[in-house]
Steps between C-alpha positions, in 0.01 A plus 500: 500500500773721607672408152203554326471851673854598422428470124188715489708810673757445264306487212305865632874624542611397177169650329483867689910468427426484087131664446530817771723700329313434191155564647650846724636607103169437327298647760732826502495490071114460529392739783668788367603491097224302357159600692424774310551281173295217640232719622469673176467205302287343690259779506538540122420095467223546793307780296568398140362150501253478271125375550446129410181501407555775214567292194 
């Protein structure tokens, strides 16, 4: 059990180790250059779609 244990914290070690810089540089890249982007396209795709039943 203890084994078993040991494995599962060094598995979470070894994945926050690799993936949290990665995930603290996409959330930085995201929050501040690319919102206003994001939020203008998807406004422009919100109001542009087009009615379905119109043929």
């Amino acid at each position: 059990m203890l084994v078993l244990l040991f494995f599962v914290v060094l598995i979470q070690f070894f994945a926050y180790w690799v993936f949290e810089p990665l995930a603290s540089f996409l959330e930085y890249f995201l929050e501040i250059r690319l919102l206003p982007i994001i939020t203008l396209i998807s406004l422009v795709f919100l109001f542009s779609a087009k009615n379905i039943e119109q043929n």
